[in-house]
C-alpha positions in Angstrom: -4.3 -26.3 28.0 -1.5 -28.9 27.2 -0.3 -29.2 23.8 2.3 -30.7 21.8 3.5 -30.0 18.7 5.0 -31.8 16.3 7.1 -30.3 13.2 10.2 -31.4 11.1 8.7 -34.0 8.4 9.1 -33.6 5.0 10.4 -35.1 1.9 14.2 -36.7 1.9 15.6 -39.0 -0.2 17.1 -42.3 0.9 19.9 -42.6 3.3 19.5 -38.6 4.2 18.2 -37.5 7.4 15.6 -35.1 9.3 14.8 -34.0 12.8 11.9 -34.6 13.9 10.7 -31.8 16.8 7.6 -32.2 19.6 7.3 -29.4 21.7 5.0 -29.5 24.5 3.3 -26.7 26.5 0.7 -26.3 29.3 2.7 -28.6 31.6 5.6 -29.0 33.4 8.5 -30.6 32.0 9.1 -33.1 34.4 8.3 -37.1 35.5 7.1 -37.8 32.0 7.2 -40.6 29.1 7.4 -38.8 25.6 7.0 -41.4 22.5 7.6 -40.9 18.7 4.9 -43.2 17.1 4.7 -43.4 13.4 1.8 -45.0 11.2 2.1 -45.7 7.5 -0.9 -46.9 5.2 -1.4 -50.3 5.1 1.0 -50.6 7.9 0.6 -51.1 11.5 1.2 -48.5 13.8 4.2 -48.7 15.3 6.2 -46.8 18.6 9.9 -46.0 17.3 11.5 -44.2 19.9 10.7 -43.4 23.7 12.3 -40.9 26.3 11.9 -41.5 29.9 12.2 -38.0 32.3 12.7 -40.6 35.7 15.7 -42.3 34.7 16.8 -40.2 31.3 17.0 -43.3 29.6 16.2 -43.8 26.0 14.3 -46.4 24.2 13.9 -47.9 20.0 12.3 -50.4 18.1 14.5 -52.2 16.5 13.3 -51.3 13.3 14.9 -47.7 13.9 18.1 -48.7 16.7 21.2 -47.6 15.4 20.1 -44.8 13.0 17.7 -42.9 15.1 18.3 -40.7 18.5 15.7 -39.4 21.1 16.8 -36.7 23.0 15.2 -33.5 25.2 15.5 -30.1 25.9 14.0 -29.8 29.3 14.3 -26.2 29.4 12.5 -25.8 25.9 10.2 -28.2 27.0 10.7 -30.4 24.1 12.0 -33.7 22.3 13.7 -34.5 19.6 13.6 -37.6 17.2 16.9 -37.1 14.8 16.6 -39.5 12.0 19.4 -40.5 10.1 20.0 -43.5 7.6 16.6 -43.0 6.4 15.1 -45.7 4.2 11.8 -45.5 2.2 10.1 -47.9 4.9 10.8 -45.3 7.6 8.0 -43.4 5.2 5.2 -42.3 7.7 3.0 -39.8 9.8 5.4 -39.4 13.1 3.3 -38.1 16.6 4.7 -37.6 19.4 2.6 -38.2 22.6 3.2 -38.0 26.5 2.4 -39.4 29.3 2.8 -37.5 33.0 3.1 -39.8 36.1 3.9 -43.0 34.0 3.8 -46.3 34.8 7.0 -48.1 36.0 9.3 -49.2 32.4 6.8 -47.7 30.4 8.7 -46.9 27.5 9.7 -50.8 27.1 5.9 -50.9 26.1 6.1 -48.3 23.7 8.7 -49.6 21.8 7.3 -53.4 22.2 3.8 -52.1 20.4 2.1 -53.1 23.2 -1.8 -51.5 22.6 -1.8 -50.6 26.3 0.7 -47.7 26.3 -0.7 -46.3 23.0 -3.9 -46.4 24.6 -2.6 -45.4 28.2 -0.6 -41.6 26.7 -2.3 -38.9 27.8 -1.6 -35.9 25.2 -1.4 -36.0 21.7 0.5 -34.2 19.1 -0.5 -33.6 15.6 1.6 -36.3 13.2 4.1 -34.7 11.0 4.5 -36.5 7.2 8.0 -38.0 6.8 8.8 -39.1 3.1 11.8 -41.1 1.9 12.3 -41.5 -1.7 14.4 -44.3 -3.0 
């Protein structure tokens, strides 16, 4: 059974920083799109960060560029979202969610908002609450 698991919210105050944590089992590491979404009330949902296994390369929205960092342990089987700089707008529930076998540039849609690669990952992770206190 494939799972991922999200952990590392919790309650900071402004300008601090957390590490956000998905770690997947049930399938192999490899040829996948991992995304860090996040979804605040009122707000609409929104893909921050994305990690592509093809080409390594790393992906943000620019509401996050410059103060957050993707990254993956492929031998843990995981990916990381460290948050620094963090603001009370960057309050939220963070998943993580993957995608095996994805679609060429697929991460550009991630971070673009585009509903298609929202609707298009295939495993999801239970969101972690991140809160930033002013």
């Amino acid at each position: 059974e494939v799972q991922l698991q999200a952990s590392g919210g919790g309650l900071v105050q402004a300008g601090g920083s957390l590490r956000l944590s998905c770690a997947a089992s049930g399938f192999t590491f490899d040829d996948y799109v991992i995304g860090w979404f996040r979804q605040a009330p009122g707000k609409v949902r929104e893909g921050v960060s994305c990690i592509s296994s093809s080409d390594g390369n790393t992906y943000y929205s620019d509401s996050v560029k410059g103060r957050f960092t993707i990254s993956s342990d492929n031998a843990k089987s995981t990916v990381f979202l460290q948050m620094n700089t963090l603001k009370p707008e960057d309050t939220a529930v963070y998943s993580c969610a993957a995608v095996r076998h994805p679609p060429y540039q697929y991460c550009l849609g991630v971070v673009d908002g585009r509903d298609s690669a929202y609707n298009g990952m295939d495993y999801w992770g239970k969101g972690t609450q991140v809160t930033v206190s002013s």
